[in-house]
C-alpha positions, 0 to 999 in steps of 0.5 A: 043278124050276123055277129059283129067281130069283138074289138080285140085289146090293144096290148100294152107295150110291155105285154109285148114282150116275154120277159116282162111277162116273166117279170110280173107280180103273181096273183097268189102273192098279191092275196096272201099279202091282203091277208097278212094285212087284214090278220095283222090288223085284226091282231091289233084290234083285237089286243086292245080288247079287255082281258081280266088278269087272274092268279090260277091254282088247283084244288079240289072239293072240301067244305067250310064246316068242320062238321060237314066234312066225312067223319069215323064213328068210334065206339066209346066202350070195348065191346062184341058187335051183335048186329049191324043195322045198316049198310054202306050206302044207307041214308041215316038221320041222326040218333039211328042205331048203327050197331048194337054192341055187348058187354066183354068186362067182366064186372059188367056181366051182371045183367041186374048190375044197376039193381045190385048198385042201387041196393047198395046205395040204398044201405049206404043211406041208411047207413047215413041217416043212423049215423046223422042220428047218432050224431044229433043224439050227440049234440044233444047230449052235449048240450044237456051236458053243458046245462047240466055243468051250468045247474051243478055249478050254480049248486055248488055256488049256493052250497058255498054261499050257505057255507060262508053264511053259517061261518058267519053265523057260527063265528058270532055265536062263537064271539057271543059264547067266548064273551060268556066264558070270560064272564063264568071264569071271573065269576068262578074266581071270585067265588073261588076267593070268597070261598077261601075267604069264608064268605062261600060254602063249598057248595056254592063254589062247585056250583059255579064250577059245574057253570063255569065248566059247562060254558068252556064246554060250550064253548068248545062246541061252538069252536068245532061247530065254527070248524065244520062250516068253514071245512064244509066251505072247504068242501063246497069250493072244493066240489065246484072245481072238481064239477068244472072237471067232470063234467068237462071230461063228459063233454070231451069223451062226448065230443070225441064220440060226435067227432068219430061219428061225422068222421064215419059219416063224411067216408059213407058220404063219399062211399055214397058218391062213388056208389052214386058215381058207378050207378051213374057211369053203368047206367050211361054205358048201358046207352052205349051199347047202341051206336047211333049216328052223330048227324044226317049222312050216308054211310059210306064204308064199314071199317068192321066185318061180321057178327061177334067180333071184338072191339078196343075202345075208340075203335073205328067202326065206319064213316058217315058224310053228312047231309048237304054240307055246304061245300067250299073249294080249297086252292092251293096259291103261290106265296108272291099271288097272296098279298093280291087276295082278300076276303071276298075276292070273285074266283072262277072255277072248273070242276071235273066232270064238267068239260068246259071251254074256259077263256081265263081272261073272259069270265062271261065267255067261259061256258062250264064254269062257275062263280065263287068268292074267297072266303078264308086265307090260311096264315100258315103255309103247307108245303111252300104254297098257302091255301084258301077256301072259295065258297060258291057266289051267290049272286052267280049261277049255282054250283051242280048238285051233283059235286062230290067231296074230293072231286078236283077243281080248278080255278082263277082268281079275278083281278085287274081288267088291262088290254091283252096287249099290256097283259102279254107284255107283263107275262113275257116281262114276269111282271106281277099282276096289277094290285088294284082292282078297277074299282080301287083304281077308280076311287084312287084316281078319283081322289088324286083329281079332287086333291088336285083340284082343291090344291088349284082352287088354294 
């Protein structure tokens, strides 16, 4: 069958010519035009999608707790390193010896030191306890002093009680033989008259003589013995003064014996504490000759080489960083970025040796990365930035193991979600990011329509 003859096309009036056909649009231009405007568009839609504006900083990795973080072991007392007993690297538990040290002092050669010093305190309680009795000895023979100024005094008193009686007894008897007197003298004058008279011999007048002399002698008797009691009355009164005084200066020379003692007594028992004393801080330096671990850590550097070497006090023997500590990152921001941070802030971080593609603005899309929460603001500038500390979050996925104290991080702080177009607008205006979380902003919004609508109800 033989093939029908295509219809050819009838050509358009201006293909007909060769200047229209020089003056046609060409292919290329109409298709990068399509695709100037399908990136445009795609540009436009693509700047209403959410972006979370973020403050960015750099840090590195520390921890929360001071104890946590490396730390140097001193030696507390000067001494001879005699043998190391780890190594840099070694995993130590806390109380594991590290070094053992020995005495470089002198006065701490001995090695039966705390026998010597316990010898000592030994004599000085003994010392003590002689002293204590001496001084009970004291109270008491002060008190038996006293009783006895009391006996002796209440002796005197009778002795002058007795000597009033007998006065009182003697002056009677004195009365009675003067009143005797009176009558032998009358007696004796009359007979002396009647013998002048006649009316009496002689002998009858030197009888009544010898009764008249008698009776003066008498008398005489009496008035020496009236004499003799009231200077043994005298001598009575004159005793209890003088008791009062001797037996005071016995209580005083005793009391100056009792206070000498206790004076001797209170230095043996200040001697006895510093003996106490050195027994005690000998006894703990023997502990430090030990060097052990303050926590669980590793050892990661010996500051000191060798056996036999010589140490200060408070010299640094090596370095231990504890076992897991909880890690935080510290950020150093910018004193206008501050006051849009607070406690509790969401943080996203990067860590060295971590490679990660990270969209700042799209958390959720930012692989390698990992969440954290602020949890201290610093009140005091270093070197005109402030620093905050982020400790990992945990309702996000957890920080690697692996991480290492001092090891860099980079991280952005969360705030505000706005279009990217109104975010690029902010950067090329050097406007500060929005102050208001989405969720503050909600609740103020939510607020202002109720206040509003309560303000139309009135």
């Amino acid at each position: 069958m033989a093939k029908q003859p295509q219809p050819q096309a009838v050509p358009q009036a201006w293909e007909q010519f060769d200047s229209f056909r020089l003056l046609s649009k060409p292919r290329l231009a109409k298709v990068m035009a399509y695709w100037c405007i399908g990136l445009f568009g795609l540009l436009f839609v693509a700047s209403w999608f959410p972006w979370t504006q973020n403050i960015r900083s750099a840090g590195s990795v520390t921890t929360l707790q001071p104890q946590d973080r490396p730390q140097t072991v001193q030696s507390t007392i000067a001494g001879r390193i005699e043998q190391w007993r780890v190594q840099e690297g070694q995993t130590v538990k806390k109380g594991d010896t590290l070094v053992t040290l020995s005495e470089v002092k002198e006065k701490y050669f001995d090695p039966q030191l705390l026998a010597r010093i316990g010898e000592q305190l030994e004599a000085k309680e003994g010392s003590l306890q002689a002293n204590q009795e001496k001084a009970d000895a004291l109270n008491a023979q002060i008190a038996a002093l006293q009783e006895g100024l009391q006996f002796s005094l209440q002796k005197a008193r009778n002795k002058i009680s007795q000597a009033r009686l007998k006065i009182q007894s003697d002056s009677a008897d004195l009365v009675a033989i003067t009143a005797e007197y009176a009558v032998a003298e009358a007696q004796y004058a009359r007979q002396e008259k009647l013998f002048q008279q006649g009316l009496k011999s002689l002998t009858e007048l030197e009888s009544r003589r010898l009764k008249f002399q008698e009776m003066q002698a008498k008398r005489q008797s009496m008035q020496n013995k009236l004499s003799i009691s009231r200077n043994e009355q005298q001598n009575a009164r004159l005793e209890l003064s003088s008791l009062n005084a001797e037996y005071q200066d016995k209580i005083s020379k005793a009391r100056s014996d009792l206070n000498a003692t206790l004076a001797y007594l209170n230095d043996t028992r200040g001697e006895i504490s510093k003996v106490r004393n050195e027994y005690a801080n000998t006894q703990i330096r023997n502990s430090f000759y030990q060097i052990t671990a303050p926590q669980d850590g590793v050892v990661v550097r010996t500051l000191k080489a060798g056996i036999g070497e010589t140490m200060k006090e408070g010299e640094v023997l090596c370095s231990i960083m504890p076992s897991n500590p909880a890690l935080a990152v510290q950020l150093y921001v910018d004193p206008m970025d501050i006051p849009l941070l607070d406690v509790g802030r969401n943080v996203r971080l990067q860590f060295e040796g971590w490679p990660a593609l990270v969209f700042s603005g799209w958390p959720n899309v930012g692989f390698g990365t990992f969440g954290g929460k602020v949890a201290v603001i610093d009140n005091l500038d270093s070197q005109g930035k402030y620093r905050i500390l982020v400790v990992p979050d945990p309702q996000d996925t957890p920080w690697p193991q692996a991480i290492r104290m001092g090891s860099g991080a980079y991280g952005w702080a969360m705030l505000n979600d706005v279009p990217i177009w109104y975010e690029l607008w902010r950067q090329m205006n050097a406007f500060p990011p929005d102050y208001l979380g989405a969720g503050e902003k909600a609740a103020k919004e939510g607020k202002e329509a109720k206040t509003g609508t309560e303000g139309g109800d009135k």
